[in-house]
N, C-alpha and C positions, 0 to 999 in steps of 0.2 A: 410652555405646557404641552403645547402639538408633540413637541422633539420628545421630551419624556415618556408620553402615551406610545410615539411613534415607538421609544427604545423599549418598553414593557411591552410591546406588541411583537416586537419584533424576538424578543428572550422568549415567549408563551411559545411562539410557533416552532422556535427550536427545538423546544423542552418537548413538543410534541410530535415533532418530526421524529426525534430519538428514541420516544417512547415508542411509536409504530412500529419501529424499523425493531426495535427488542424481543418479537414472538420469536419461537422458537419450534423447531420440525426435529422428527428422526429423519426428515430428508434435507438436501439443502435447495432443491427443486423438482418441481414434476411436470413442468413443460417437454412438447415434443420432442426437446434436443436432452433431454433427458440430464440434469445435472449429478452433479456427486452426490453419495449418501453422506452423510456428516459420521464421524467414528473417531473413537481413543484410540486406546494403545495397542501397541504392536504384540505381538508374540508368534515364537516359532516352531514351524508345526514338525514332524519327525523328519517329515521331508522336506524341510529347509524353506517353507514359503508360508506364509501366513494363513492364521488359522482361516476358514472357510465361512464361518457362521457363529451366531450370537449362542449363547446356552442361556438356561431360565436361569441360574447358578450365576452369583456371582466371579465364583471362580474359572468359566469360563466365556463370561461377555467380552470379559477383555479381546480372546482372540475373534470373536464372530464379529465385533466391530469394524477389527483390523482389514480382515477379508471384505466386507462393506465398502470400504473405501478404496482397498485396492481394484478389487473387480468392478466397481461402478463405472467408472469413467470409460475403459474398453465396449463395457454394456451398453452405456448411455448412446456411445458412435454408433453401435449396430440397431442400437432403438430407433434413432431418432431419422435410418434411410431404408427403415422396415415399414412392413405393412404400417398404417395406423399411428406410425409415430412421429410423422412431421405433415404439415400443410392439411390439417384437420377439417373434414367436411362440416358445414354448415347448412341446418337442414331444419325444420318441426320435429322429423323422425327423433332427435336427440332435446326431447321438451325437457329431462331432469337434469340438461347443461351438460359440458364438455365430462370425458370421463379418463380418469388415468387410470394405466392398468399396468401392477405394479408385477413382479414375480421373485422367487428365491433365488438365490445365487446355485441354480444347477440348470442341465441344460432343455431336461423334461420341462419342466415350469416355464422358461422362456419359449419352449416351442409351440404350450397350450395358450401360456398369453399372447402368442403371433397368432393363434387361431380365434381368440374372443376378438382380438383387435381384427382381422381383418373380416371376420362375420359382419362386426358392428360397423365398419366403412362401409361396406357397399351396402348397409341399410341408411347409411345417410347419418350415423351418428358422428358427433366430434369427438374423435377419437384422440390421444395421445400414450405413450409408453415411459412408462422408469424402471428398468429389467435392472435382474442381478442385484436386489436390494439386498438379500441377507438371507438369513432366516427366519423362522417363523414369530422368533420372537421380537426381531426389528420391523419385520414388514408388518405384521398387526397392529404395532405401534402405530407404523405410518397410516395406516386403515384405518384405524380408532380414531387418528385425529385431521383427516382429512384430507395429505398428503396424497396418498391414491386413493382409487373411489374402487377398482374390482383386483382382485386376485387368483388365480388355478388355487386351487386348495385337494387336502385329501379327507376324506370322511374323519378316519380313527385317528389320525395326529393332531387332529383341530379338535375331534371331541375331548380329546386325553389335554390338550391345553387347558381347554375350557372348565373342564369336567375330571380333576383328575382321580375323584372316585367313582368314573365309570368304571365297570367291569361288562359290558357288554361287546361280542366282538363278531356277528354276522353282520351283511351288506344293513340291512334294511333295518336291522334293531341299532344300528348305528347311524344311521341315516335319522332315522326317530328321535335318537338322542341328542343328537348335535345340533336341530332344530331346536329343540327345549333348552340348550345349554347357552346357544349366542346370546352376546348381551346385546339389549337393544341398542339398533341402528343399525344393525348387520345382519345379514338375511343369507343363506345358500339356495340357489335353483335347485333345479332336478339333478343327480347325480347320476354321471355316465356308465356304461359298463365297463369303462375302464379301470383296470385299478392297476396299481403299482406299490410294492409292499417292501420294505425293507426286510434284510434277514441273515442269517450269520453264515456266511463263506467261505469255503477250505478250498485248496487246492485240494486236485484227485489224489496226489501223493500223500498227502497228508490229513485226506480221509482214509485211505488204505494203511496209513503207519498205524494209526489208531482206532482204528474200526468204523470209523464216525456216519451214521447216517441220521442223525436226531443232534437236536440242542443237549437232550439227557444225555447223550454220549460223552458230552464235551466234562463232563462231572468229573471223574477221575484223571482227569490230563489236565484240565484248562491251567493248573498250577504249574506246569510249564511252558504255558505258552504265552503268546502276546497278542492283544485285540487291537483294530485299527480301526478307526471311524471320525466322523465329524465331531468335533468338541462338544455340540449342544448335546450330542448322542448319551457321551461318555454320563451325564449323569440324569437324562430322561426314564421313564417308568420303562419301555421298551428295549433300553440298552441293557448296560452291566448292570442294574440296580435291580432291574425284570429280569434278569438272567438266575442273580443270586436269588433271589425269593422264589423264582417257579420253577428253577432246575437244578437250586443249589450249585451253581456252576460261577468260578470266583477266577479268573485270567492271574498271571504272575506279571502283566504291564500293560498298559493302554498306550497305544499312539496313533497319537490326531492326527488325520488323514484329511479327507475331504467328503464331502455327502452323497458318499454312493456313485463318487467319479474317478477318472482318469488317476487318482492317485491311491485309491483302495484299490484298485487293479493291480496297478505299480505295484503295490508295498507287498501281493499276494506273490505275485510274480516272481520279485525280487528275494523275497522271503525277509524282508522288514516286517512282518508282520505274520500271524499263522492263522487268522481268522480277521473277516472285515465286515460291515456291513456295506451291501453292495444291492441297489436297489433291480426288486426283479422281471423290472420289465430290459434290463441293462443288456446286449448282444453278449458283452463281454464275456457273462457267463459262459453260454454256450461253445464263444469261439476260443476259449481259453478251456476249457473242460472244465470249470471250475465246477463244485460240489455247492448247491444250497441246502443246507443242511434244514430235515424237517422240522416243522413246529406244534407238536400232540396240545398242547396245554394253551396255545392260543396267547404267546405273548405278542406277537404284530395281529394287531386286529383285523378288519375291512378298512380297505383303503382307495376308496373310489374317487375319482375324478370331477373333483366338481367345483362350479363358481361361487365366491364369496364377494359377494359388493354391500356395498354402505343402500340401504334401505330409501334412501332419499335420492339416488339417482336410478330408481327401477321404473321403468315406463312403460308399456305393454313390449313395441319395439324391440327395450334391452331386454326383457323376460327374453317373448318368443326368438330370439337370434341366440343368445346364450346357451337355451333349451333343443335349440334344432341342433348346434355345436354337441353337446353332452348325448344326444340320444343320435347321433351316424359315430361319437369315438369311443373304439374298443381298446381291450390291452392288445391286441394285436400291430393294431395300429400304430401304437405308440409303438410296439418293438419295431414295426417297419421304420418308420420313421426317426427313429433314434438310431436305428445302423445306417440309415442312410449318412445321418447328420455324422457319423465316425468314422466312414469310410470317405465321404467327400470333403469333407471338412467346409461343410454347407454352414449355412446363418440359419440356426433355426427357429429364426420371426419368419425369414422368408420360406422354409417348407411348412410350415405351419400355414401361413397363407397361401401357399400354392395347392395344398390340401383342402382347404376352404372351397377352393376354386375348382377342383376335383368331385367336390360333393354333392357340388351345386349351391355354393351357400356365400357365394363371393361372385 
């Protein structure tokens, strides 16, 4: 009878070991050393490498997955010998428990999470990193359900998630609205005056061929031309879909590029592409003469710099550290800082924390 009970005791605890081990994440960890994101299938972007980021669209998650998993693992190495992302202080200063702070797959995003992370170290919080997750519609995921606890966010692309009959598009009536729009559990701080805005891109040559200095110029030509951007873009309110509804303007091809990085550069340069979105706090612009073409009608909204954390790990602490970060960063700053990160080919966890340190706030 022992041996029997012994062999049903011994099947319960299996059954229940495998049942544990069965939850499931959009990540596959969030420890210091930063593990891989979990992702499907491949797909290939114009320029030969996988797509960059998730789209809300079925038809483009496939590739935003793909890029999750490729660029994780690279990520995860620079996370985890960065500010904030390995050997995590232990302290009271961190009473709402350890905090992971996740970022998108581009390189602005990972330099503002090297700057929450290394504020929140030297106040004593237990800190850890999961960079490079995706985009916005992976990494919310991982936020929603636990995965990371803080994120760099932007005002008008999180409210237009959340909200996608907003139509309001100044700082502060944006600011207003995104507040009202999160769903519970998730809170944003104050918002910096930084901002960084997406926007449509020409070379000088090919604002000159066609006269272009406005989105409405683009009306009469775009039918010969080709757009390049990040997949999730291609069918967000702000890409081609906010293009044709506020300016009437329809491209003759789209090619998946990357989000506002080193390969919408590329594709303009190259002339793979005749217009990109290329985000505008980017050097490139400038040191390439590229053209950002003006916006009358306000399809990229306010897009201010600000933190989004999960509600249950806010503690005066992570408030005030967060808050002191958002109100010393400018768009300037970010521009300094992102040329620097292009010309040295810097880790930008570590100018982000060196910056910290610069401000007095590390």
């Amino acid at each position: 009878m022992r041996r029997t009970y012994a062999l049903l005791a011994g099947a319960l605890a299996a059954v229940l070991t495998l049942s544990a081990c069965g939850s499931s994440s959009p990540l596959s960890g969030t420890s210091a050393s930063g593990a891989t994101t979990s992702a499907a299938s491949d797909t290939t972007t114009a320029a030969g490498a996988s797509s960059p980021a998730a789209s809300s669209s079925a038809a483009s998650s496939s590739a935003a997955s793909s890029s999750a998993a490729s660029s994780s693992t690279a990520s995860s190495s620079t996370a985890s010998s960065s500010a904030g992302s390995s050997g995590p202080v232990s302290s009271g200063a961190g009473a709402g428990g350890p905090i992971v702070i996740g970022s998108a797959n581009f390189t602005e995003s990972e330099l503002v999470a090297g700057m929450y992370a290394a504020a929140l170290k030297a106040k004593g919080v237990d800190v850890s990193t999961h960079l490079d997750i995706g985009s916005r519609e992976i990494y919310l995921k991982a936020l929603e359900d636990g995965s990371i606890d803080l994120v760099p966010e932007y005002t008008g692309n999180l409210l237009a998630y959340y909200d996608k009959s907003s139509t309001v598009s100044g700082p502060d009536e944006v600011y207003a609205a995104l507040q009202k729009a999160l769903p519970d559990g998730l809170q944003v701080l104050n918002k910096s005056e930084a901002e960084d805005q997406d926007s449509v891109t020409v070379t000088k040559a090919t604002a000159d061929k066609y006269h272009l200095t406005s989105i409405a110029d683009l009306a009469p030509v775009a039918g010969q031309l080709t757009l390049g951007g990040a997949a999730e873009w291609q069918t967000r309110a702000d890409g081609p879909p906010g293009m044709a509804k506020l300016y009437g303007v329809t491209f003759k091809a789209f090619k998946v590029l990357d989000p506002g990085g080193p390969l919408s550069v590329k594709g303009l340069q190259s002339g793979l592409v005749d217009a990109t979105d290329i985000f505008t706090t980017d050097t490139a612009i400038a040191d390439n003469d590229f053209v950002v073409l003006k916006d009358p009608k306000n399809l990229f909204t306010a897009q201010n710099v600000v933190p989004l954390i999960t509600s249950s790990k806010l503690t005066p602490t992570v408030k005030d550290t967060l808050n002191a970060v958002s109100d010393k960063l400018t768009t300037d700053t970010l521009k300094t800082l992102l040329g620097q990160i292009s010309k040295d080919k810097s880790d930008p966890v570590q100018v982000g924390a060196a910056w910290v340190a610069s401000v007095g706030l590390g």
